[in-house]
MDAnalysis code that builds the backbone (N, CA, C; Angstrom):
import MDAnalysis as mda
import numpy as np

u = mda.Universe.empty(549, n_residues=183, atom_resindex=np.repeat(np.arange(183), 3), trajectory=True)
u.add_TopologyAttr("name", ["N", "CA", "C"] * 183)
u.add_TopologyAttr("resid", np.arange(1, 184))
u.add_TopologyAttr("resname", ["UNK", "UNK", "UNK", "UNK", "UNK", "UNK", "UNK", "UNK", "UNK", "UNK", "UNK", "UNK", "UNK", "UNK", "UNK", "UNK", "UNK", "UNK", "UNK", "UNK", "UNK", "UNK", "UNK", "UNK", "UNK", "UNK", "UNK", "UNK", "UNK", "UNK", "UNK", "UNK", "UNK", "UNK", "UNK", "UNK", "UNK", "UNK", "UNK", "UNK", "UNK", "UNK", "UNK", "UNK", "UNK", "UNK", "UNK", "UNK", "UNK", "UNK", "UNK", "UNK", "UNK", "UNK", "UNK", "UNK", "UNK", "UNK", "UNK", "UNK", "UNK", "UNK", "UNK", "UNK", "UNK", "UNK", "UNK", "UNK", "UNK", "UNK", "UNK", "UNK", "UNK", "UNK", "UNK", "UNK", "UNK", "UNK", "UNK", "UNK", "UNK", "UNK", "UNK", "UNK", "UNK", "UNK", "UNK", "UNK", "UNK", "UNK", "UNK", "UNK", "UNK", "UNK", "UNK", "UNK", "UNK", "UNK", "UNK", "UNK", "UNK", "UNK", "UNK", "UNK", "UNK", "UNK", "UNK", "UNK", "UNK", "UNK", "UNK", "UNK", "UNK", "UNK", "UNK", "UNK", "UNK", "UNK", "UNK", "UNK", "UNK", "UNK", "UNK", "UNK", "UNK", "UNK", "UNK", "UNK", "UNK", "UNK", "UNK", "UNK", "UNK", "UNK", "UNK", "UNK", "UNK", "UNK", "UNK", "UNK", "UNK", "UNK", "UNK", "UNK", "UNK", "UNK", "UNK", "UNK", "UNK", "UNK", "UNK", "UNK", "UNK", "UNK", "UNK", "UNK", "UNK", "UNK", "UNK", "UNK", "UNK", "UNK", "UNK", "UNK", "UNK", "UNK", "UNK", "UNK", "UNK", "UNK", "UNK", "UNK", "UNK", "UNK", "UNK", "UNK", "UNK", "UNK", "UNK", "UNK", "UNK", "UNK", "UNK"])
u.atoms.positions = np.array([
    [35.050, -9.055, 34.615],
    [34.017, -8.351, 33.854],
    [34.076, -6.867, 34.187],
    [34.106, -6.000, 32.818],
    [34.090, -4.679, 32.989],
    [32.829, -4.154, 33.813],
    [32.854, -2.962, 34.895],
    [31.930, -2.584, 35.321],
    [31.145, -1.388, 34.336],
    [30.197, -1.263, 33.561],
    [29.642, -0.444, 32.684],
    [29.591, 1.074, 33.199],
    [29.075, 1.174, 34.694],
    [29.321, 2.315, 34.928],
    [30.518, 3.201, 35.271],
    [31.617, 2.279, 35.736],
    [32.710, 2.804, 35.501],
    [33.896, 3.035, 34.603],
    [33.507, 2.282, 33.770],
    [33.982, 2.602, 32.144],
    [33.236, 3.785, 31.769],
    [31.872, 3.958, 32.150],
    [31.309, 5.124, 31.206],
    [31.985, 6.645, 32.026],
    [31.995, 6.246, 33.799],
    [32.984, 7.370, 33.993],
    [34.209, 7.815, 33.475],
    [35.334, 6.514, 33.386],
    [36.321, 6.502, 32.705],
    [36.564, 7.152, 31.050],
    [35.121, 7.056, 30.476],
    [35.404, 7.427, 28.917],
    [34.929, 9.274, 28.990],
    [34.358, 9.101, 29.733],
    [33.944, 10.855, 29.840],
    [34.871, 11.774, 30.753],
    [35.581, 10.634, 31.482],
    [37.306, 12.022, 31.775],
    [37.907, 12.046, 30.642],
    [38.104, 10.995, 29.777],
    [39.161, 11.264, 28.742],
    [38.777, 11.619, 27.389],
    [36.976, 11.351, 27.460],
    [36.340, 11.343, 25.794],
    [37.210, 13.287, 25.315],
    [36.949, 13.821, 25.816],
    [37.226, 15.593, 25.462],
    [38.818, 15.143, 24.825],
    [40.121, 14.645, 25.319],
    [40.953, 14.547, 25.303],
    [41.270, 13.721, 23.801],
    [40.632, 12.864, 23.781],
    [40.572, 11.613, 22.569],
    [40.308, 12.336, 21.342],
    [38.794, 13.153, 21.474],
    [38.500, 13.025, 20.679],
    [38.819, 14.548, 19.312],
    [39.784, 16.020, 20.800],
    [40.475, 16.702, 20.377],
    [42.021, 16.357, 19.866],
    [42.917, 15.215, 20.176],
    [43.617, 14.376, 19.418],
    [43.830, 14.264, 17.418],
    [42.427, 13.466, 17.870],
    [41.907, 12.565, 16.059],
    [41.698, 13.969, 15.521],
    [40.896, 14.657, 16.266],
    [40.295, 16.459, 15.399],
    [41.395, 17.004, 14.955],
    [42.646, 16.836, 15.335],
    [43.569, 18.089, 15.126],
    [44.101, 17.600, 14.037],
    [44.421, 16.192, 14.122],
    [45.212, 15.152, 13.231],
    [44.401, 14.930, 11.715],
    [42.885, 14.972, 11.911],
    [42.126, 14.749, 11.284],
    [41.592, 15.514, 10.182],
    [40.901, 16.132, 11.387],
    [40.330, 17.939, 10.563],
    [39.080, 17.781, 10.230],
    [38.438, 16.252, 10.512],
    [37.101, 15.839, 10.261],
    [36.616, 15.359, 11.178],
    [35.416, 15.850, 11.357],
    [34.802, 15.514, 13.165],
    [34.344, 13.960, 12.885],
    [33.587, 13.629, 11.660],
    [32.981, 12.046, 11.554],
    [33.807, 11.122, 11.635],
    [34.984, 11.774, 11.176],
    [36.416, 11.051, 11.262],
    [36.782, 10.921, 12.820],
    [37.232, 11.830, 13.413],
    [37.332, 11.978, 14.372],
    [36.750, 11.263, 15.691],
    [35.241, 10.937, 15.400],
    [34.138, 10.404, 16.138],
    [34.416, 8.969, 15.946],
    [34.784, 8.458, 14.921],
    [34.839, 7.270, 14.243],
    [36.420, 6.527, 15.244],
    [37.766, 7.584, 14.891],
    [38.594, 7.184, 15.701],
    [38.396, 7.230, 17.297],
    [37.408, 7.874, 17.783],
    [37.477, 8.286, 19.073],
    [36.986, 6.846, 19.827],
    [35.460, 6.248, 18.913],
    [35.037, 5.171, 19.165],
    [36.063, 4.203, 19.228],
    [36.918, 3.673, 18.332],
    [37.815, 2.839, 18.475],
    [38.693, 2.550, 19.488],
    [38.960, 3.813, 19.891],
    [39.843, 3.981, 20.841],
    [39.443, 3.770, 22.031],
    [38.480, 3.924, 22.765],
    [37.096, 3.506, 23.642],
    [37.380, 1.976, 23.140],
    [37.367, 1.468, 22.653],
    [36.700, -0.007, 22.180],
    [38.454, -0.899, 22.189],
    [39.516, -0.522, 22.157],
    [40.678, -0.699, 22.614],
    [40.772, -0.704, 24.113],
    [39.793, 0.238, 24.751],
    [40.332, 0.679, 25.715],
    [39.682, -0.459, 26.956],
    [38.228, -0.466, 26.488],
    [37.202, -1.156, 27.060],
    [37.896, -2.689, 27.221],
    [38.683, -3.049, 26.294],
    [39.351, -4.419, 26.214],
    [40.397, -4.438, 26.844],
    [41.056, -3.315, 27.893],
    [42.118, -3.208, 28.321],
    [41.671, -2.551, 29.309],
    [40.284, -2.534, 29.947],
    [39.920, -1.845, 30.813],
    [40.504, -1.948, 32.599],
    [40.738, -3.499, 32.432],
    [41.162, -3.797, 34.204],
    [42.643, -3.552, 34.589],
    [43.325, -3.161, 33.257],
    [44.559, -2.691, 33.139],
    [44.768, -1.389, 33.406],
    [43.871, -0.435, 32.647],
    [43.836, 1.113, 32.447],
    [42.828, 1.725, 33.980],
    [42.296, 0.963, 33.985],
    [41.378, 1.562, 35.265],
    [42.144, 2.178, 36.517],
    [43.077, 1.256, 36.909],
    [43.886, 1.988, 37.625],
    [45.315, 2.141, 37.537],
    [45.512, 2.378, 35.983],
    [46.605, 2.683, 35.481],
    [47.302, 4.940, 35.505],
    [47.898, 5.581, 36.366],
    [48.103, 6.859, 35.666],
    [48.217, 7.101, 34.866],
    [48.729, 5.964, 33.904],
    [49.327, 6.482, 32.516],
    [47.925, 6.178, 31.732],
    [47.027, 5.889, 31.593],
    [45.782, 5.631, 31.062],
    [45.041, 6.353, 30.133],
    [45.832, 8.266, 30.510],
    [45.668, 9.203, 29.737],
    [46.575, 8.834, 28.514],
    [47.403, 8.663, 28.515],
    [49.119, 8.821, 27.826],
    [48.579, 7.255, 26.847],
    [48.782, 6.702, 27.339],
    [47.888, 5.072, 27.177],
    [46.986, 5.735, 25.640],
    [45.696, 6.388, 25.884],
    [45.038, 6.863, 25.193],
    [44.909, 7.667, 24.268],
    [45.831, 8.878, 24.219],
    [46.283, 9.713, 23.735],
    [47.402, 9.337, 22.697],
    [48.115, 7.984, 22.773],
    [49.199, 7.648, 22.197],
    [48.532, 6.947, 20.932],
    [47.110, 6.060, 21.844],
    [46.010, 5.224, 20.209],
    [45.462, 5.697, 19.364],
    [45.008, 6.790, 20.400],
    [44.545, 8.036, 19.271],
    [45.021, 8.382, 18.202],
    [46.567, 8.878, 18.436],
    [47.506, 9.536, 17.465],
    [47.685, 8.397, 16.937],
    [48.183, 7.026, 17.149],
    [48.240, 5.965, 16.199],
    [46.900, 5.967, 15.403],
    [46.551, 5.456, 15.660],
    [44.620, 5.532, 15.041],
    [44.226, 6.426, 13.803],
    [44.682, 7.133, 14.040],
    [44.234, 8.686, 13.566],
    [45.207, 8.631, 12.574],
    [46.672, 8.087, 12.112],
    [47.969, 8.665, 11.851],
    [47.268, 6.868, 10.514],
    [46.927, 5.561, 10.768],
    [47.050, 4.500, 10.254],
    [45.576, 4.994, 9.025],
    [44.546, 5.899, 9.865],
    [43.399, 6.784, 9.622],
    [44.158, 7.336, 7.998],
    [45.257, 7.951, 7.951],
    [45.587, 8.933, 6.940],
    [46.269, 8.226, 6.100],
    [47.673, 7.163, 6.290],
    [48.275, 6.489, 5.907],
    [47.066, 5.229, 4.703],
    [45.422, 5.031, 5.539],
    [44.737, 4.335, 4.734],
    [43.809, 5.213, 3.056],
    [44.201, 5.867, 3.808],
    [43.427, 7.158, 2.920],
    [44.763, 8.350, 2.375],
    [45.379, 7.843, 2.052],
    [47.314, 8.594, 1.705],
    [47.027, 8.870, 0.063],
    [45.650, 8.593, -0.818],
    [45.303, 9.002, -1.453],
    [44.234, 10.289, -1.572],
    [44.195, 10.304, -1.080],
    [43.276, 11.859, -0.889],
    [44.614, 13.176, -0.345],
    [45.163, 12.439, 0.235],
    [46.684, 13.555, 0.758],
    [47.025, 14.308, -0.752],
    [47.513, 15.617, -0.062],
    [47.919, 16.512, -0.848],
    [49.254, 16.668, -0.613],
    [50.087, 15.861, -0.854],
    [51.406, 15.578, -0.585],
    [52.476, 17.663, -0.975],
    [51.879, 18.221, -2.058],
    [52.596, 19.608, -2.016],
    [51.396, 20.734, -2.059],
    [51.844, 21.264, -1.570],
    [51.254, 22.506, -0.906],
    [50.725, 23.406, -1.711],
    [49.606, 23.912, -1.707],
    [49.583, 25.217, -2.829],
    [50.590, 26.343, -2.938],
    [50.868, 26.244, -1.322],
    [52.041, 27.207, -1.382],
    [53.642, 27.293, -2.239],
    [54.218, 28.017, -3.229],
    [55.218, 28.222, -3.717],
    [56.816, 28.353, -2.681],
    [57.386, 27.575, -3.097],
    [59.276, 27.413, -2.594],
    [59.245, 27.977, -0.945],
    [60.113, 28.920, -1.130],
    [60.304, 29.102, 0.705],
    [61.945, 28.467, 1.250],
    [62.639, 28.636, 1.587],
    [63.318, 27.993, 2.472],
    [63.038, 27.479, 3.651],
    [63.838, 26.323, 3.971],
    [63.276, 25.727, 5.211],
    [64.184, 26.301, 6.336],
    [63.535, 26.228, 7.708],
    [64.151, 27.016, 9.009],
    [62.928, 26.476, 9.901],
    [63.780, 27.074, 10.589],
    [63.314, 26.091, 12.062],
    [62.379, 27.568, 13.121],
    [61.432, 27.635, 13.122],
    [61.263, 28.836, 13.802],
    [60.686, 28.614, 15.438],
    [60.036, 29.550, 15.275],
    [59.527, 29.071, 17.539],
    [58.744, 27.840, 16.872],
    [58.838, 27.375, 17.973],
    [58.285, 26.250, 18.805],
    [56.435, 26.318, 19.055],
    [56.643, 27.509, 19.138],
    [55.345, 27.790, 20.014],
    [54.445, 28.966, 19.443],
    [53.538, 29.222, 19.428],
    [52.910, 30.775, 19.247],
    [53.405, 31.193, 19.741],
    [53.680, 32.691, 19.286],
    [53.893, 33.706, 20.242],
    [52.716, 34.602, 21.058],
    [51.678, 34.152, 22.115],
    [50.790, 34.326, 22.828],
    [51.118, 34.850, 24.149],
    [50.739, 36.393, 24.673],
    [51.592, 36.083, 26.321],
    [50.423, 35.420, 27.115],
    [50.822, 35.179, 28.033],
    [50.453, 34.678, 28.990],
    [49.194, 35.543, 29.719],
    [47.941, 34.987, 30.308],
    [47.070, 35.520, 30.632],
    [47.535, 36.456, 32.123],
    [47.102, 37.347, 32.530],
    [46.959, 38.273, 34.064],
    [45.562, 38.003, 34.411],
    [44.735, 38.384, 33.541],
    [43.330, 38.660, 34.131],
    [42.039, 37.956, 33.315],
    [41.262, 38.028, 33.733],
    [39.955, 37.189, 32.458],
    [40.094, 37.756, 31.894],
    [40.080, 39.007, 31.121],
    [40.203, 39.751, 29.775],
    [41.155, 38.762, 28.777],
    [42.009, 38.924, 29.244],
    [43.325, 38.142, 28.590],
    [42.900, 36.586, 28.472],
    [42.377, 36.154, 29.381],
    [42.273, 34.373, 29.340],
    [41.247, 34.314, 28.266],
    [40.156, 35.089, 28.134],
    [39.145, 35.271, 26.965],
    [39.899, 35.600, 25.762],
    [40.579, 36.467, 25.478],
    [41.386, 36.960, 24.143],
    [42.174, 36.100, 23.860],
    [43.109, 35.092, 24.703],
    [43.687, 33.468, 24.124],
    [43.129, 32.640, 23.783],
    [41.631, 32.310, 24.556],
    [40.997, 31.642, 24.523],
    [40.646, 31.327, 22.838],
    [40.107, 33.036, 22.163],
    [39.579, 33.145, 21.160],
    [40.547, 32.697, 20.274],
    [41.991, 33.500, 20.767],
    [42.782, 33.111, 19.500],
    [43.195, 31.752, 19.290],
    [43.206, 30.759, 20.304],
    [43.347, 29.289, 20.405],
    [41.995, 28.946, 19.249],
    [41.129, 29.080, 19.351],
    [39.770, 29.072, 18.432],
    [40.392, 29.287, 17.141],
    [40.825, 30.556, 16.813],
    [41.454, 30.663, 15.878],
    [42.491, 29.953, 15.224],
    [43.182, 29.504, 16.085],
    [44.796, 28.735, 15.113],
    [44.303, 27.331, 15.175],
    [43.434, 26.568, 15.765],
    [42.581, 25.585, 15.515],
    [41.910, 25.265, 14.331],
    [40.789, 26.887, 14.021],
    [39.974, 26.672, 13.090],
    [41.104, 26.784, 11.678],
    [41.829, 27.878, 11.950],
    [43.230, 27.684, 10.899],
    [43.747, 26.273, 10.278],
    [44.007, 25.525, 11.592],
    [44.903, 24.589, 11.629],
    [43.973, 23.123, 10.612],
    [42.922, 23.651, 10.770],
    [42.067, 22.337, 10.434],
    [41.368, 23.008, 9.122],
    [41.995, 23.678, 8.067],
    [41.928, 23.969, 6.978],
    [43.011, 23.894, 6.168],
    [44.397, 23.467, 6.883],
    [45.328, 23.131, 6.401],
    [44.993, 21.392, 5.678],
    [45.970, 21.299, 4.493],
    [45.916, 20.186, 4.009],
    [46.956, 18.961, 5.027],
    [46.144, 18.333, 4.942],
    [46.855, 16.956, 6.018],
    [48.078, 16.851, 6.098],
    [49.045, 17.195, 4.675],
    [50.045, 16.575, 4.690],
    [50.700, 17.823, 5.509],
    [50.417, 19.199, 5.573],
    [51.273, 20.048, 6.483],
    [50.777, 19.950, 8.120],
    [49.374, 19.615, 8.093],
    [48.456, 19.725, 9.281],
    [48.958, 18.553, 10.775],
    [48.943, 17.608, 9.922],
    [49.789, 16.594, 10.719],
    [50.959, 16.274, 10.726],
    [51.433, 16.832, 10.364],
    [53.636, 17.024, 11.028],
    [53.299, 18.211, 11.792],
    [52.435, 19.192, 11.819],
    [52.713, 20.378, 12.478],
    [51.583, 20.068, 13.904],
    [51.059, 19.409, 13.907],
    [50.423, 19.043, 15.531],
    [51.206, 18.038, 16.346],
    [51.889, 16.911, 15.151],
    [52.808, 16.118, 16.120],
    [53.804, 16.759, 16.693],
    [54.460, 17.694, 15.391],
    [55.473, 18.747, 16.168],
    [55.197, 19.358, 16.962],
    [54.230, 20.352, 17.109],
    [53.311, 20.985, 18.294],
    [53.025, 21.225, 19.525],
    [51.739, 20.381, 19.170],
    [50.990, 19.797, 20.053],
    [51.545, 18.227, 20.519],
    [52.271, 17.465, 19.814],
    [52.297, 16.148, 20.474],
    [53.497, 15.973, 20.964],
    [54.604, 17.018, 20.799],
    [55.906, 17.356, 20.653],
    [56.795, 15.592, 20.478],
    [56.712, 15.760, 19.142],
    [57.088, 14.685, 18.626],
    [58.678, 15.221, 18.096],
    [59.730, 14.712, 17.634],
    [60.678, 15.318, 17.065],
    [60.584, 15.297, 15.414],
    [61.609, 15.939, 14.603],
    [61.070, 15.991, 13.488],
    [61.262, 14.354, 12.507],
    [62.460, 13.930, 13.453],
    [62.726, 12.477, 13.335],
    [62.034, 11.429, 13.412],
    [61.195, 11.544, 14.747],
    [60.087, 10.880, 14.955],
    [58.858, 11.038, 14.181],
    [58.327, 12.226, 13.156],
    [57.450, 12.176, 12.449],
    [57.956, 11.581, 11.768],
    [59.306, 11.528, 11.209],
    [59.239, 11.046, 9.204],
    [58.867, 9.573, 9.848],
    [59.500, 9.171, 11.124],
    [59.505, 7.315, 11.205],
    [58.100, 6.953, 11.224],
    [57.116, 7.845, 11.909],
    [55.506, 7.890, 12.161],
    [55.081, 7.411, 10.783],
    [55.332, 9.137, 9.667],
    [54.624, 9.014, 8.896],
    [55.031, 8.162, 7.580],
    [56.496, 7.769, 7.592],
    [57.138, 7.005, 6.892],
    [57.567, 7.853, 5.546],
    [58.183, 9.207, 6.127],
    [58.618, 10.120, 4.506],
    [59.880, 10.747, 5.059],
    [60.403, 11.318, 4.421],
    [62.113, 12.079, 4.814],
    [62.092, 12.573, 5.467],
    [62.942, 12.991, 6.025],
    [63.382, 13.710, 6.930],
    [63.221, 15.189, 6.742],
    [63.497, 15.249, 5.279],
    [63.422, 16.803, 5.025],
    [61.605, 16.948, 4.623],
    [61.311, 16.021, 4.132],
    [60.044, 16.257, 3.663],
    [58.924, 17.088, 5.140],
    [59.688, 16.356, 5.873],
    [58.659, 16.477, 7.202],
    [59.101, 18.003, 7.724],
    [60.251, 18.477, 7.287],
    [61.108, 20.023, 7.662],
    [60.263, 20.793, 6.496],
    [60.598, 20.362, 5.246],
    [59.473, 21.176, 4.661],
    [58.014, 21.186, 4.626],
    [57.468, 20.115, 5.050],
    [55.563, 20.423, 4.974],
    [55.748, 21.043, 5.902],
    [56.312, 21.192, 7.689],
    [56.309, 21.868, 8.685],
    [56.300, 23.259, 8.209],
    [57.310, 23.656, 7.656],
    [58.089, 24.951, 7.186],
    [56.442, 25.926, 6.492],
    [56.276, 25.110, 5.434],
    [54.866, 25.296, 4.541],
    [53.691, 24.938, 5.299],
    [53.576, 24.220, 6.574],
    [52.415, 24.772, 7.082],
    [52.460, 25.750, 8.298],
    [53.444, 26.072, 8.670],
    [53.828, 27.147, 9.168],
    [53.345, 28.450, 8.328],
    [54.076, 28.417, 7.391],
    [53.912, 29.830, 6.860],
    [52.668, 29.898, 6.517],
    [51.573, 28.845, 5.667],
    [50.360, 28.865, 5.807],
    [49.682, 29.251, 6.753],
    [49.581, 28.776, 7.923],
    [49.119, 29.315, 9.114],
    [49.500, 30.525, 9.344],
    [50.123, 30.949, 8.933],
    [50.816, 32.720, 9.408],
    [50.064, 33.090, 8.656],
    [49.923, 32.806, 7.227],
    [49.464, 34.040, 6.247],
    [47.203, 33.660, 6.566],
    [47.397, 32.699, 7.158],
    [45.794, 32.514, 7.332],
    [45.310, 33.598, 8.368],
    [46.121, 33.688, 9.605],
    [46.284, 34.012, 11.136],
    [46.618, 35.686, 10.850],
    [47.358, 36.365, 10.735],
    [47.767, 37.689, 10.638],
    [46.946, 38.529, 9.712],
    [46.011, 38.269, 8.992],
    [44.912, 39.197, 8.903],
    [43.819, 38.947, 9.886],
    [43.356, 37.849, 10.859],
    [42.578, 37.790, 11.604],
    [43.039, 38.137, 13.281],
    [43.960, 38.055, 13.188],
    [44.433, 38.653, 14.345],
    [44.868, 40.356, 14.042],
    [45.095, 40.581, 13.315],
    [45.389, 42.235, 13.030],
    [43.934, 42.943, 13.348],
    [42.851, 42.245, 12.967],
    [41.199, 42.689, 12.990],
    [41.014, 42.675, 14.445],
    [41.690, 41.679, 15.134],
    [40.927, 41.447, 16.531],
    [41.943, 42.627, 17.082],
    [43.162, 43.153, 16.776],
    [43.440, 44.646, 17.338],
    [43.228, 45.839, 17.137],
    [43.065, 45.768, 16.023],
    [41.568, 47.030, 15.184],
    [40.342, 47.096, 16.251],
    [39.831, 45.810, 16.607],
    [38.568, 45.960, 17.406],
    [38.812, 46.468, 18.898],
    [39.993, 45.619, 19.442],
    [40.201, 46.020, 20.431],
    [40.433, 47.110, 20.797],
])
C-alpha cells in the first residue's frame, strides 16, 4: 500500500517538471493539467517501483511526452498541419538559442526574461511546428525519432522545424531588439 504522504512528497518534486513538459508540447494549461494528472495517476500505480527508482524523473518525463504527444495525435484534427508561413528552404541551424551565459544577477534576470519570452513565443506557435521543435529542443529527440513519435516524414518534421524556427525568429527579434533599446 502506497504511503499518501509520500507520494504527495514525491508528486511535488516532480509536479513543476511534468507539468512544464505537457505545457510546452501542449500550449494549453487545462490541457496540460489534465495530462499532468494522468501522469501522477500512472505513477501512483507504479509507485513502489518509482519511489526508489533514480530514473523516476526520466520515468516521468518520458509519460508526459507520451501523454501529451497520444494528447495531439487524438485531437490531429484541430492540427494545422501547414504553416501560415510561405516556402523557405530547409537547413539545419543551431541547436540552441544563441543566449550567453550568465556572470552576474543582472544577466541571470535578463535570460531569465528572455526564457519567458521564447516560451511565451513558443506556445503561440501552431502544434504542428511547436512540437517537433521542443522534442528537438528541449527533449533532444533526433529528427528521426520525431517523424517515428509523430508518425509523418522525415522531411515533414525538417520542414515544420525549419518553419517553426523561422516563426519564432520573426516573433522574438522585434521583442528582443526593444529589450536593447531599454537597456
Amino acid at each position: 500500500m502506497t504511503d499518501p504522504q509520500q507520494f504527495e512528497a514525491f508528486m511535488r518534486n516532480y509536479q513543476n517538471m511534468v507539468f512544464s513538459t505537457a505545457m510546452r508540447l501542449l500550449a494549453n494549461q487545462t490541457e496540460a493539467e489534465d495530462i499532468s494528472q494522468e501522469v501522477f495517476l500512472k505513477a501512483y500505480e507504479r509507485f513502489d517501483q518509482l519511489s526508489a527508482s533514480p530514473t523516476a524523473g526520466g520515468w516521468l518525463k518520458t509519460v508526459a511526452t507520451n501523454l501529451s504527444l497520444n494528447h495531439l495525435t487524438r485531437y490531429r484534427s484541430r492540427w494545422s498541419f501547414f504553416s501560415e508561413l510561405s516556402g523557405g528552404a530547409e537547413g539545419d541551424e543551431e541547436r540552441e538559442l544563441p543566449f550567453a551565459a550568465p556572470e552576474n544577477l543582472e544577466d541571470e534576470l535578463a535570460r531569465a526574461d528572455r526564457n519567458k519570452l521564447v516560451e511565451e513565443a513558443l506556445q503561440k506557435l501552431p502544434p504542428a511546428q511547436r512540437v517537433p521543435l521542443v522534442l528537438f529542443h528541449l527533449e533532444g529527440l533526433s529528427y528521426e525519432e520525431i517523424a517515428r513519435k509523430l508518425h509523418v516524414s522525415l522531411g515533414k518534421v525538417k520542414t515544420d522545424i525549419f518553419r517553426g524556427r523561422e516563426a519564432l525568429r520573426k516573433r522574438l527579434l522585434p521583442r528582443l531588439a526593444e529589450e536593447v533599446h531599454v537597456s
